[in-house]
FIKOLTI-626161 format. One line per 2 residues: number of its first residue (from 1); their letters; for each residue z, y, x of N, C-alpha, C, CB. Coordinates in Angstrom, 1 decimal. Last residue first. Glycine has a CB too. Layout:
BEGIN
NUM) a) Z,Y,X,Z,Y,X,Z,Y,X,Z,Y,X ~ ...;
***
This chain:
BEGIN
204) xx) -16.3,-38.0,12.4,-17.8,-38.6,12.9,-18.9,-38.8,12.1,-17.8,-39.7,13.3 ~ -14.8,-35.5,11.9,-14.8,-36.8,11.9,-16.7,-37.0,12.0,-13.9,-37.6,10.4;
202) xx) -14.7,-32.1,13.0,-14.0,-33.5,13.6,-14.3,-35.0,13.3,-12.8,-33.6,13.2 ~ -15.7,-30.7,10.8,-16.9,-31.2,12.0,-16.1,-32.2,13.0,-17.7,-29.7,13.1;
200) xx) -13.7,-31.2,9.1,-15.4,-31.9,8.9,-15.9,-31.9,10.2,-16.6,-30.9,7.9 ~ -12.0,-30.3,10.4,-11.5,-31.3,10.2,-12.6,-31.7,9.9,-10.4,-31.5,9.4;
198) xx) -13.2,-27.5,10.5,-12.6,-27.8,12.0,-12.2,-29.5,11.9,-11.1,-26.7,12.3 ~ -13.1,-26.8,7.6,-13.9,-26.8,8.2,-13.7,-27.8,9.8,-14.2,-25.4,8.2;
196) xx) -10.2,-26.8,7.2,-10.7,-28.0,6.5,-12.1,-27.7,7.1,-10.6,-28.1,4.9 ~ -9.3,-24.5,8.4,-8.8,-26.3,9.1,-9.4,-26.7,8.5,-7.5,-27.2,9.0;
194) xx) -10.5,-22.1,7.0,-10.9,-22.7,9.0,-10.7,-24.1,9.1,-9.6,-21.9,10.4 ~ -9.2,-22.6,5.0,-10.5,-22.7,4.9,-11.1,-22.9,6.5,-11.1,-21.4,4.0;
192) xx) -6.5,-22.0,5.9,-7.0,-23.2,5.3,-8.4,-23.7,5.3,-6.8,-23.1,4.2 ~ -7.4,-19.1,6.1,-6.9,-20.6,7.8,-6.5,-21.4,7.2,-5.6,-20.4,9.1;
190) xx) -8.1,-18.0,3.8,-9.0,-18.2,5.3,-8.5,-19.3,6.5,-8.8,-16.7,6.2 ~ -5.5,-18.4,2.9,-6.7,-18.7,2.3,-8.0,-19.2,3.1,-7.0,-17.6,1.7;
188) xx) -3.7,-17.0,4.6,-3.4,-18.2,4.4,-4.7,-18.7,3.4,-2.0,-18.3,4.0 ~ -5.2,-14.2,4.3,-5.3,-14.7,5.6,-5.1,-16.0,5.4,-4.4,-14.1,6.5;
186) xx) -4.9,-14.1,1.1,-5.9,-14.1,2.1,-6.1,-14.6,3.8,-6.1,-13.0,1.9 ~ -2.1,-13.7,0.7,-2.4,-15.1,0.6,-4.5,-15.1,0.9,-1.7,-15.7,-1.4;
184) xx) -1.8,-11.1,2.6,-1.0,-12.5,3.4,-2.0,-13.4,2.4,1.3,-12.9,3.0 ~ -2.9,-9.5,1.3,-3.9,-9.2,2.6,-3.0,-11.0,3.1,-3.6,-7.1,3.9;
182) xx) -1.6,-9.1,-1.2,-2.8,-9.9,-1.3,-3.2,-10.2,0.1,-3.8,-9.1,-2.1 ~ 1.2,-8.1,-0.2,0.9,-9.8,-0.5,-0.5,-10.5,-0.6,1.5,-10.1,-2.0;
180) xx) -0.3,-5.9,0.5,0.4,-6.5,2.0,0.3,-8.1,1.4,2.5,-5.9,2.4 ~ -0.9,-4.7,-1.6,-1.5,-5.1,-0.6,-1.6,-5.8,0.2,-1.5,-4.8,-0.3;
178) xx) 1.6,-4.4,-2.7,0.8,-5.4,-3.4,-0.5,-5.5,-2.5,0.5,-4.9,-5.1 ~ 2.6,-2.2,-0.7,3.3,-3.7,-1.1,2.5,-4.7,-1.7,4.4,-3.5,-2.1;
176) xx) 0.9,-1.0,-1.5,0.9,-1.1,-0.3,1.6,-2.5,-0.4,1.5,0.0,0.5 ~ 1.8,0.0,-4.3,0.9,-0.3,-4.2,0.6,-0.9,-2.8,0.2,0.7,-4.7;
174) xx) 4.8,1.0,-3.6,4.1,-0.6,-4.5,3.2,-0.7,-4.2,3.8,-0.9,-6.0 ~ 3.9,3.3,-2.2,4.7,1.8,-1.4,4.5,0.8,-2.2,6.4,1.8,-1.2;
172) xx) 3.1,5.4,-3.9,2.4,4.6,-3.0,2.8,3.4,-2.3,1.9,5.3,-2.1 ~ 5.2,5.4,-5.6,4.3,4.6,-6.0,3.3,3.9,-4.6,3.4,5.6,-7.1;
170) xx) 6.6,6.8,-3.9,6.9,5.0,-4.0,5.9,4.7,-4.5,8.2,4.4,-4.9 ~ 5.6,8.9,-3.6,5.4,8.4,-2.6,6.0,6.7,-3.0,6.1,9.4,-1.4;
168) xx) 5.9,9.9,-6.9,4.8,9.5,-6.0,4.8,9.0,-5.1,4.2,10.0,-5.7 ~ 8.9,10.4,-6.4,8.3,8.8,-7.3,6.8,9.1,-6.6,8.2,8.8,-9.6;
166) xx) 8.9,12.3,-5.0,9.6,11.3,-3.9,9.2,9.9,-4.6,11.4,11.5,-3.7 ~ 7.4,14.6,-6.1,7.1,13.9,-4.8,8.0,12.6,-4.0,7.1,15.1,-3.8;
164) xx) 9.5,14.4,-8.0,8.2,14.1,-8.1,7.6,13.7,-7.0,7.6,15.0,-8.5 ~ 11.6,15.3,-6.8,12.1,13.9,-7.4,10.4,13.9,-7.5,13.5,13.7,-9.1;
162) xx) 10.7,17.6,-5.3,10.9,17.3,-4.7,10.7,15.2,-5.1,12.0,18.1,-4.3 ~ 10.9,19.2,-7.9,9.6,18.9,-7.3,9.6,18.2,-6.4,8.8,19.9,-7.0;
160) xx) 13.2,19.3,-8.2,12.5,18.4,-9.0,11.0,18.3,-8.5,12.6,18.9,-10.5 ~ 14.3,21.0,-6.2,14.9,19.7,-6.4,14.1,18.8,-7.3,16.2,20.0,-6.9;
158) xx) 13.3,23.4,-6.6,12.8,22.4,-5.6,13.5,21.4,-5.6,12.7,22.8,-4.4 ~ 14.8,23.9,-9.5,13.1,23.8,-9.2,13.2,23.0,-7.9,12.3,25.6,-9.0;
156) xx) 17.5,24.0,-8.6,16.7,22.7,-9.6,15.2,23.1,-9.3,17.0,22.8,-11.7 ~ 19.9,25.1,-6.7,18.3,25.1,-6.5,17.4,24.4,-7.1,17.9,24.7,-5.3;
154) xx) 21.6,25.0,-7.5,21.3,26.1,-7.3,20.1,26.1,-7.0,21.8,26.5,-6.6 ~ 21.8,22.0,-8.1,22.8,22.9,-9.6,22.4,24.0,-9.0,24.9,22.7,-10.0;
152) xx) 21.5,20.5,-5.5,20.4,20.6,-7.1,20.8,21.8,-8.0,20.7,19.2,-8.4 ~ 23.5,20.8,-3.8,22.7,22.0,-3.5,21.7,21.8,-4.7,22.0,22.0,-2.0;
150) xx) 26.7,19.4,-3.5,25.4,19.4,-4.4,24.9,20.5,-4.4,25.5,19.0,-5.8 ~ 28.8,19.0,-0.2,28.4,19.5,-1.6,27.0,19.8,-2.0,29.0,20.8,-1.9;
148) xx) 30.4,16.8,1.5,29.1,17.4,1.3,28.7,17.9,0.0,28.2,16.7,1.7 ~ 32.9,15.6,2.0,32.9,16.9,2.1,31.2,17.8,1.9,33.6,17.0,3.6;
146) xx) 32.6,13.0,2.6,32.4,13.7,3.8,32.2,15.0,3.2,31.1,13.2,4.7 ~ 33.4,12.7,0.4,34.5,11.8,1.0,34.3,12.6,2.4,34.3,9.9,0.9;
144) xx) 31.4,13.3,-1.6,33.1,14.2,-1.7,34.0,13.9,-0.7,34.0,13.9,-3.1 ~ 28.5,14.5,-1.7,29.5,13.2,-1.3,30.4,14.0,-1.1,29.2,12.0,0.0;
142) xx) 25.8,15.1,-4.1,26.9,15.2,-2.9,27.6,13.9,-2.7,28.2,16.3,-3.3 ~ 23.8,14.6,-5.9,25.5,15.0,-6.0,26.1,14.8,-5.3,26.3,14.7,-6.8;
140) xx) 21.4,16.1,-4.6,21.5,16.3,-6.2,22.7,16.1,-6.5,20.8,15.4,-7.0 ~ 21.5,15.7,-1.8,21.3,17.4,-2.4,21.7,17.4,-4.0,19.3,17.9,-2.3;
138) xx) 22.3,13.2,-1.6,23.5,14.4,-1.4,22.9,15.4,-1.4,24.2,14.5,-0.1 ~ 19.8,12.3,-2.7,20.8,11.9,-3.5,22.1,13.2,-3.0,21.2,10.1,-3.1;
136) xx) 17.7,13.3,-0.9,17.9,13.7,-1.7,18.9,13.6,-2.6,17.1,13.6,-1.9 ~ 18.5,11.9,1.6,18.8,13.1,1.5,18.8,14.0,0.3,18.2,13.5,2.4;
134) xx) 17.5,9.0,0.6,19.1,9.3,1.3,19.5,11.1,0.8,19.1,9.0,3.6 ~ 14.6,9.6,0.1,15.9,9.2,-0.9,17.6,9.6,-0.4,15.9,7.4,-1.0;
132) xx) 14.0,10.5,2.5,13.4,11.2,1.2,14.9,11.2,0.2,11.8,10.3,0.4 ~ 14.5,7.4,4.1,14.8,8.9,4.2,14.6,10.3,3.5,14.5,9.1,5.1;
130) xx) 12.9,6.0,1.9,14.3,5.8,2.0,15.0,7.2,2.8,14.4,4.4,2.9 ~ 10.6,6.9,2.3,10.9,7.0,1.2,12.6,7.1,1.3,10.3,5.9,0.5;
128) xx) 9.7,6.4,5.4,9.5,7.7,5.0,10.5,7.6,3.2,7.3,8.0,4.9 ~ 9.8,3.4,4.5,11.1,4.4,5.7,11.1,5.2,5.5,11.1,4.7,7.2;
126) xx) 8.1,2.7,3.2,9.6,2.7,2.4,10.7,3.3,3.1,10.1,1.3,2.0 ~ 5.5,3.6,4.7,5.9,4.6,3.4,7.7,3.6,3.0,4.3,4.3,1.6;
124) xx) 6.1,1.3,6.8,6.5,3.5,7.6,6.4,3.6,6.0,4.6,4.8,9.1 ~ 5.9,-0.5,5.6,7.2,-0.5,6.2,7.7,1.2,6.6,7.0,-1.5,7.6;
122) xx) 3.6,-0.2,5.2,4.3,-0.8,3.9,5.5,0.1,4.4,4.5,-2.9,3.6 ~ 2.1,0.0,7.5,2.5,0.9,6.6,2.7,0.5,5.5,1.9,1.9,6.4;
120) xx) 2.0,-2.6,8.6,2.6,-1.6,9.4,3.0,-0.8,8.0,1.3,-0.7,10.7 ~ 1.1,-4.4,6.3,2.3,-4.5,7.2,2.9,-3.3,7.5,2.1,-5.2,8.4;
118) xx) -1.7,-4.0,6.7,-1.0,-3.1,5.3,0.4,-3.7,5.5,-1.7,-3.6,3.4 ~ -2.3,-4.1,9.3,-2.1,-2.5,8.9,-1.6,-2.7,7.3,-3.8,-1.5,8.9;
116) xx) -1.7,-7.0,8.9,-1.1,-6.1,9.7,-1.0,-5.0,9.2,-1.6,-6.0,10.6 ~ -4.5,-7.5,6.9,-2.9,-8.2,6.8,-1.9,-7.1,7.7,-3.0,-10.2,7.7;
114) xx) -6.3,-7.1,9.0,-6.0,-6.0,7.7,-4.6,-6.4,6.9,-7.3,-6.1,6.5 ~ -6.1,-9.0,11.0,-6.1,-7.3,10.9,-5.7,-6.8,10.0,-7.0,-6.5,10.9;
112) xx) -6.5,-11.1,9.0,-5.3,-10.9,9.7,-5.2,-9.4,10.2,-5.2,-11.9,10.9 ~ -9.5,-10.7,8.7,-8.3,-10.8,7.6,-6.9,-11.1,7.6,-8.5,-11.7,7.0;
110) xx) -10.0,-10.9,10.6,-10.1,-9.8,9.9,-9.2,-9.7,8.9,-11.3,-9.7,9.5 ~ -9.8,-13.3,11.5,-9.3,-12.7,12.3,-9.5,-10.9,11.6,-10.1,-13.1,13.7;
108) xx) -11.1,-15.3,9.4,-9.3,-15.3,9.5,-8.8,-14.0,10.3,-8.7,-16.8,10.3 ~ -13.6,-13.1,7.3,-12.9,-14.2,8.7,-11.5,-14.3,8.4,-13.1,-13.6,10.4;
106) xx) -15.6,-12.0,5.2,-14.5,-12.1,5.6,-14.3,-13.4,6.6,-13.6,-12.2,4.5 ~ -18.3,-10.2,5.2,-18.0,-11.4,4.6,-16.8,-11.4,5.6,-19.2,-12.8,4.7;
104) xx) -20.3,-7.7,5.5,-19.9,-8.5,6.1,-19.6,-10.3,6.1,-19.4,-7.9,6.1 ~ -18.9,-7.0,3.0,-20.2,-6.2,3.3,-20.9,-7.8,3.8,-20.0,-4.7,4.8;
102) xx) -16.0,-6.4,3.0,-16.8,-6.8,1.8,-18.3,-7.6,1.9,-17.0,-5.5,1.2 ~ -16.0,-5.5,5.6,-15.6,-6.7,4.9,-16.5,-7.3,4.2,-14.8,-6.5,4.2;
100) xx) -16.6,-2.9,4.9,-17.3,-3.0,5.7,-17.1,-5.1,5.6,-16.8,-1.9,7.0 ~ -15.0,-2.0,2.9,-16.1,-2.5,2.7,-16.8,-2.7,3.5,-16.6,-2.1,2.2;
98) xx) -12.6,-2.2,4.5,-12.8,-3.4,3.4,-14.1,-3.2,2.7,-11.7,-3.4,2.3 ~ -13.0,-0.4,6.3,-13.0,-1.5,6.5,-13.3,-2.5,5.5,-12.1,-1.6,7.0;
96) xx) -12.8,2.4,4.5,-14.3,1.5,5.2,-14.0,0.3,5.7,-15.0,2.2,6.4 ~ -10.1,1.9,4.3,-11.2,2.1,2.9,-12.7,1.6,3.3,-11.3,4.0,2.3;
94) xx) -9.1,2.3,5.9,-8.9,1.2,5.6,-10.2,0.7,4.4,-7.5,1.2,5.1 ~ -9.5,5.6,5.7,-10.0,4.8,6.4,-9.9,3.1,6.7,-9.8,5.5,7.1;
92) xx) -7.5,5.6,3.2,-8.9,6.2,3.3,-9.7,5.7,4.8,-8.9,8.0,3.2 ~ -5.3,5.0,4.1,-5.5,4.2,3.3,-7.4,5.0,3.3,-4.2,4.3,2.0;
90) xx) -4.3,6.5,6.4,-4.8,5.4,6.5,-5.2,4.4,5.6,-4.2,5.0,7.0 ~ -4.0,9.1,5.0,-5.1,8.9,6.2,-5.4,7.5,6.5,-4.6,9.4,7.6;
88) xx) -1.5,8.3,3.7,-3.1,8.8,2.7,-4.4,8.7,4.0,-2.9,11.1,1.9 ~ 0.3,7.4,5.9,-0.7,6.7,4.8,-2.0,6.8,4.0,-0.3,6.6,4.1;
86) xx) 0.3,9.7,6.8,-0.8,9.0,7.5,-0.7,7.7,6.6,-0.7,8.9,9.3 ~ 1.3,11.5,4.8,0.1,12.0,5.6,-0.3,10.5,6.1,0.4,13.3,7.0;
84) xx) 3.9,10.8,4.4,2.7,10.7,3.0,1.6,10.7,3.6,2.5,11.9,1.8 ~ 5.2,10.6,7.1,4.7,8.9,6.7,3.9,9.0,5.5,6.0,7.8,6.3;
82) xx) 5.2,13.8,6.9,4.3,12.7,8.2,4.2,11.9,7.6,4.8,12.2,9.5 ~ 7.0,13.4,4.8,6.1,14.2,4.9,5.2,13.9,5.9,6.5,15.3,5.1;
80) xx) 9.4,12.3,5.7,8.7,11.6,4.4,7.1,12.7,4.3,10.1,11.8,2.6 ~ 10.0,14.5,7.7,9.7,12.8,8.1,8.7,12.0,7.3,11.1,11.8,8.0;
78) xx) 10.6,16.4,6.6,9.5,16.2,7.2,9.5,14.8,7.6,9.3,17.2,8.2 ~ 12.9,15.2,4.8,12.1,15.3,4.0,10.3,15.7,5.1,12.9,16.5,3.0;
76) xx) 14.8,15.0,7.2,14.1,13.7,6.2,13.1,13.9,5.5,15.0,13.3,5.0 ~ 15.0,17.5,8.4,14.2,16.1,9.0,13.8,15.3,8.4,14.8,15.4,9.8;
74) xx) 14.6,20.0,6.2,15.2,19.3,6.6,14.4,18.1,6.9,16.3,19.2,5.9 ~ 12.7,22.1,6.0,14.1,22.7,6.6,15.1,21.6,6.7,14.8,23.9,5.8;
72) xx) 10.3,21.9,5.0,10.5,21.6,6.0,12.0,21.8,7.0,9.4,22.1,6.4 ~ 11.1,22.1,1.7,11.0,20.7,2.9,11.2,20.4,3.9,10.2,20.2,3.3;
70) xx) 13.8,24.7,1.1,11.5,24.1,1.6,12.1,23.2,2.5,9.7,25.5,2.8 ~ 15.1,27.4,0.0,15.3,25.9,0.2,13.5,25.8,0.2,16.3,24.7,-1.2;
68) xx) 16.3,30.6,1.1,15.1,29.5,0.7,15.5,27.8,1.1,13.6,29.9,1.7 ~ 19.0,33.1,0.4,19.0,31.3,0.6,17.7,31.1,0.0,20.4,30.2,-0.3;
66) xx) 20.4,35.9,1.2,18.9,35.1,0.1,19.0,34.3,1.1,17.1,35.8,-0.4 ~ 23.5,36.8,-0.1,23.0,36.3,1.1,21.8,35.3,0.3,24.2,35.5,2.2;
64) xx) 25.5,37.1,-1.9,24.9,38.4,-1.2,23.9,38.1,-0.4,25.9,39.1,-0.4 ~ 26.1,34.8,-3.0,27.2,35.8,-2.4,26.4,37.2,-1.5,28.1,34.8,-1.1;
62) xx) 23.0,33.9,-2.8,24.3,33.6,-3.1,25.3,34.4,-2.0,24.4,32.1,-3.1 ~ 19.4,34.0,-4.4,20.8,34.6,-3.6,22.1,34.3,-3.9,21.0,35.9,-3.7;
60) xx) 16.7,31.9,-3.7,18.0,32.0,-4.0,18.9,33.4,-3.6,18.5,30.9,-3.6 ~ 13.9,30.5,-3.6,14.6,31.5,-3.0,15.5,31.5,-4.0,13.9,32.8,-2.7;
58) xx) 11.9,27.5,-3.4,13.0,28.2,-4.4,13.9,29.2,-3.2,14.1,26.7,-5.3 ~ 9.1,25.5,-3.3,10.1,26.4,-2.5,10.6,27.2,-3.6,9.4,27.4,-1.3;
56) xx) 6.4,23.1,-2.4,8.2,23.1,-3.5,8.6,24.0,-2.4,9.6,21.1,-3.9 ~ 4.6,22.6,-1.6,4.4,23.8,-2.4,6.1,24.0,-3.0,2.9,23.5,-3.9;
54) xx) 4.6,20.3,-0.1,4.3,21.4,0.8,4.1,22.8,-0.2,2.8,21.0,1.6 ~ 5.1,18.5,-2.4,5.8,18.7,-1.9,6.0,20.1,-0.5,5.7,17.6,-1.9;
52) xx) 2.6,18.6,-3.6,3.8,19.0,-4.3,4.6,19.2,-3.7,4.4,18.5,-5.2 ~ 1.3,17.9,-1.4,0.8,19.1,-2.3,1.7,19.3,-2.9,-0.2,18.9,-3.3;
50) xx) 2.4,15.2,-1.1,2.1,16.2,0.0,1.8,17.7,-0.4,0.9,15.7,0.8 ~ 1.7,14.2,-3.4,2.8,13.9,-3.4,3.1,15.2,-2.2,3.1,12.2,-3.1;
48) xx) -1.1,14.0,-3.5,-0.6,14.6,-4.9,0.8,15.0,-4.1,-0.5,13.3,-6.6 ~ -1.6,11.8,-1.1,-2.0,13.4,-1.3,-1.6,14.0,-2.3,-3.4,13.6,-1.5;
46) xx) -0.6,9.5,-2.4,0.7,10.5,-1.3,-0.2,12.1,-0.9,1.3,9.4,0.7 ~ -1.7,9.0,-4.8,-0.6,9.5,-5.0,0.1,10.0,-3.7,0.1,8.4,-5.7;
44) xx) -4.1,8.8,-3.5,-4.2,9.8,-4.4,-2.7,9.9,-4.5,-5.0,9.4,-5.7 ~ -3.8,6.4,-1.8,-4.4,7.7,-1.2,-4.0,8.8,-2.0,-5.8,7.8,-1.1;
42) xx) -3.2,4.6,-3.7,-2.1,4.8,-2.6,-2.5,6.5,-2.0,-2.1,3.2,-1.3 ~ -5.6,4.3,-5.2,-4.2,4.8,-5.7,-3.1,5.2,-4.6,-3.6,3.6,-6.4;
40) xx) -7.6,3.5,-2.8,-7.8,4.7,-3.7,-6.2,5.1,-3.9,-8.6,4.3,-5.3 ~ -5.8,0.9,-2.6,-5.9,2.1,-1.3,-6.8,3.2,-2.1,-6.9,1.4,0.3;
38) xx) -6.5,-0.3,-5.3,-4.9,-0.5,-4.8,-4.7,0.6,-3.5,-4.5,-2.5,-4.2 ~ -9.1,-0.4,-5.3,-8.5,0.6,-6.3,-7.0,0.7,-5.6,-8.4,-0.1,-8.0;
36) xx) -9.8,-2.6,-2.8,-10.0,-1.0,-3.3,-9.5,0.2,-4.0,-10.7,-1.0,-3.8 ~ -8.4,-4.6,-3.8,-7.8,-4.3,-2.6,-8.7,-2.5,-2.4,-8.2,-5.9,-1.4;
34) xx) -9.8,-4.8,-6.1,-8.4,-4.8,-6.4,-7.7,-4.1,-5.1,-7.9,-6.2,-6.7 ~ -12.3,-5.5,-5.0,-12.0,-4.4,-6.2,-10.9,-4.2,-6.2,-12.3,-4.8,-7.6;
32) xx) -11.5,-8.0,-3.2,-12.4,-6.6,-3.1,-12.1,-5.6,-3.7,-13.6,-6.7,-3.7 ~ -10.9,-10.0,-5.4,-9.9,-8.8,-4.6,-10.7,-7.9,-3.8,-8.9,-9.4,-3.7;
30) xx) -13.5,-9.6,-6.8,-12.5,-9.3,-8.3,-11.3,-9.0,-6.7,-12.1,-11.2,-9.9 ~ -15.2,-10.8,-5.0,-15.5,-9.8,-5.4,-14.0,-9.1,-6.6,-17.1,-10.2,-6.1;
28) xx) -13.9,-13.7,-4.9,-13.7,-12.7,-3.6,-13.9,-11.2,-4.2,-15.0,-13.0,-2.4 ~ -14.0,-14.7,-6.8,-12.8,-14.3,-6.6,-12.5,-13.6,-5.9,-12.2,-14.9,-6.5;
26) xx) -17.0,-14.8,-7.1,-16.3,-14.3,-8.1,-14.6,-13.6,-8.0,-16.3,-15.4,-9.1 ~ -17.2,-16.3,-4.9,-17.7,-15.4,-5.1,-17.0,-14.5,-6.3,-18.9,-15.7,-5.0;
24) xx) -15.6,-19.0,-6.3,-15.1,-18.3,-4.9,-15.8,-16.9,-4.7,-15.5,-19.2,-3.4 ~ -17.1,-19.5,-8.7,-15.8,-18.9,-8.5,-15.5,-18.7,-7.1,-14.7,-19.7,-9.1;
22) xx) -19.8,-20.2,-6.9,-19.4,-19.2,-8.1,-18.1,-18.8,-8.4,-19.8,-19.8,-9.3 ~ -19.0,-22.6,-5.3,-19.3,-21.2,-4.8,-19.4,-20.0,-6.1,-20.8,-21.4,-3.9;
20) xx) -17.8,-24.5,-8.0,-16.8,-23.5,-6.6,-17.6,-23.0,-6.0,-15.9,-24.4,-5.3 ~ -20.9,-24.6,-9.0,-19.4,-24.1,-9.1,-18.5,-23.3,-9.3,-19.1,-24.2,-8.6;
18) xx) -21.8,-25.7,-7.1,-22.8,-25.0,-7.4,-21.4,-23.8,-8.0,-24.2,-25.9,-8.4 ~ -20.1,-27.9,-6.3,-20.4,-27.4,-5.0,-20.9,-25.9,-5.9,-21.7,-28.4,-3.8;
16) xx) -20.8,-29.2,-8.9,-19.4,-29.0,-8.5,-19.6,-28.0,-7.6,-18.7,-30.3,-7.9 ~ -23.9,-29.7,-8.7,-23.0,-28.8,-9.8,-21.0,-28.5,-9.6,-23.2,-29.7,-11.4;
14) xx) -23.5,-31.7,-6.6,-24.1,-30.2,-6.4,-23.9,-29.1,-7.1,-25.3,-30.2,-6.4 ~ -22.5,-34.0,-8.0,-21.6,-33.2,-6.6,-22.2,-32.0,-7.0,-22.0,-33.7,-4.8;
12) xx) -24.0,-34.3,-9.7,-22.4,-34.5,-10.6,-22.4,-33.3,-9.3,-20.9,-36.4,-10.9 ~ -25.9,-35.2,-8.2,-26.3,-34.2,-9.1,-24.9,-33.8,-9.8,-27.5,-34.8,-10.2;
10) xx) -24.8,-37.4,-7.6,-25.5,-36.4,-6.2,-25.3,-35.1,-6.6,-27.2,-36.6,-5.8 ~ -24.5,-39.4,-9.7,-23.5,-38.5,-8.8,-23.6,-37.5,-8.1,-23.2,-39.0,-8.0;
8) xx) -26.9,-39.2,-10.5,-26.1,-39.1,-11.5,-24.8,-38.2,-10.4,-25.9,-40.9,-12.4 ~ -28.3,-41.1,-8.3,-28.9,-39.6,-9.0,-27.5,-38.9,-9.4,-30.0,-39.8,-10.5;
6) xx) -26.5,-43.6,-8.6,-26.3,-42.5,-7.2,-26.9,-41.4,-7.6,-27.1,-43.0,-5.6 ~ -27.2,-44.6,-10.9,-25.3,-43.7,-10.3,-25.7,-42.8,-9.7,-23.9,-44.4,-9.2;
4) xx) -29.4,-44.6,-10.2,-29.7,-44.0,-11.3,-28.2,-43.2,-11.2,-30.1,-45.1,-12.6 ~ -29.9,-46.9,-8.4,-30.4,-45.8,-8.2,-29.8,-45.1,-9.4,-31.8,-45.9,-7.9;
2) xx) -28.1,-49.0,-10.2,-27.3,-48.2,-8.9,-28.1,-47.1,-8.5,-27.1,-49.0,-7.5 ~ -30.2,-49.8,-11.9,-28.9,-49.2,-12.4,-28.2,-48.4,-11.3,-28.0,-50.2,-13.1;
***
């Protein structure tokens, strides 16, 4: 009867073990995908966003005098212009890493890299955004307390191409954002998975 537990169990374990490596492969491959599509999307929307935005120009005359409004005529908006660029640059080259990952098989020390870069530029697309934003709000209605008057009501075309390029570039920040959380409960995944390794080969 005890040979027969012990079969019974061995065989209970290995289908357990047989499993959890099936859903851990399964879970790995399903953020793989996710951590792919999520840097595709981020790429596509601040290239879309750089295009619209390197094409938004409106000539004007007022009082006699031709007024162009374009991006590059104010710091915020080149600022938000550099941080679309090297996100979309860094989300396409991130792009080989994670399949190089993929590829590979993940560590804690990779998986802390990549944890980082989607750190770094979480933080440069909501700066680039936030300065986009600040400047765009006193183009669309001013501030009356510093005397700054609404330049939207003369210039609506580049003002809306501008609000387009400024929801694209957030989009790309969610998506970076949802990066950043997946690339953290991965690293804390991995250095769990390190200590409970490091605690087996500890006991005797």
């Amino acid at each position: 009867m005890a040979p027969e537990v012990a079969r019974d169990k061995a065989s209970f374990m290995v289908q357990a073990k047989s499993l959890s490596l099936a859903v851990s492969l399964n879970t790995t491959t399903s953020l793989f995908m996710a951590q792919t599509v999520l840097r595709v999307f981020a790429a596509v929307s601040t290239l879309a966003a750089i295009c619209v935005m390197a094409t938004s120009s409106q000539t004007i005359v007022l009082f006699g005098f031709t007024i162009r409004a374009h991006y590059s005529y104010s710091s915020a908006t080149r600022f938000l212009f550099v941080t679309d660029a090297i996100v979309c640059a860094s989300s396409l080259l991130s792009l080989i890493f994670v399949y190089h990952l993929s590829r590979s098989g993940s560590n804690l020390k990779t998986c802390f890299y990549l944890f980082l870069h989607d750190m770094v530029i979480t933080v440069l697309a909501i700066s680039g955004c936030a300065a986009g934003t600040a400047v765009g709000y006193i183009s669309r209605y001013g501030e009356e307390k510093m005397g700054w008057m609404a330049v939207c009501n003369r210039v609506k075309s580049f003002c809306n191409h501008m609000t387009i390029s400024m929801v694209l570039s957030y989009v790309a920040f969610l998506s970076y954002l949802a990066l950043a959380v997946m690339s953290s409960n991965k690293v804390i995944y991995e250095a769990n998975g390190e200590y409970q390794r490091n605690e087996r080969q500890a006991c005797p």
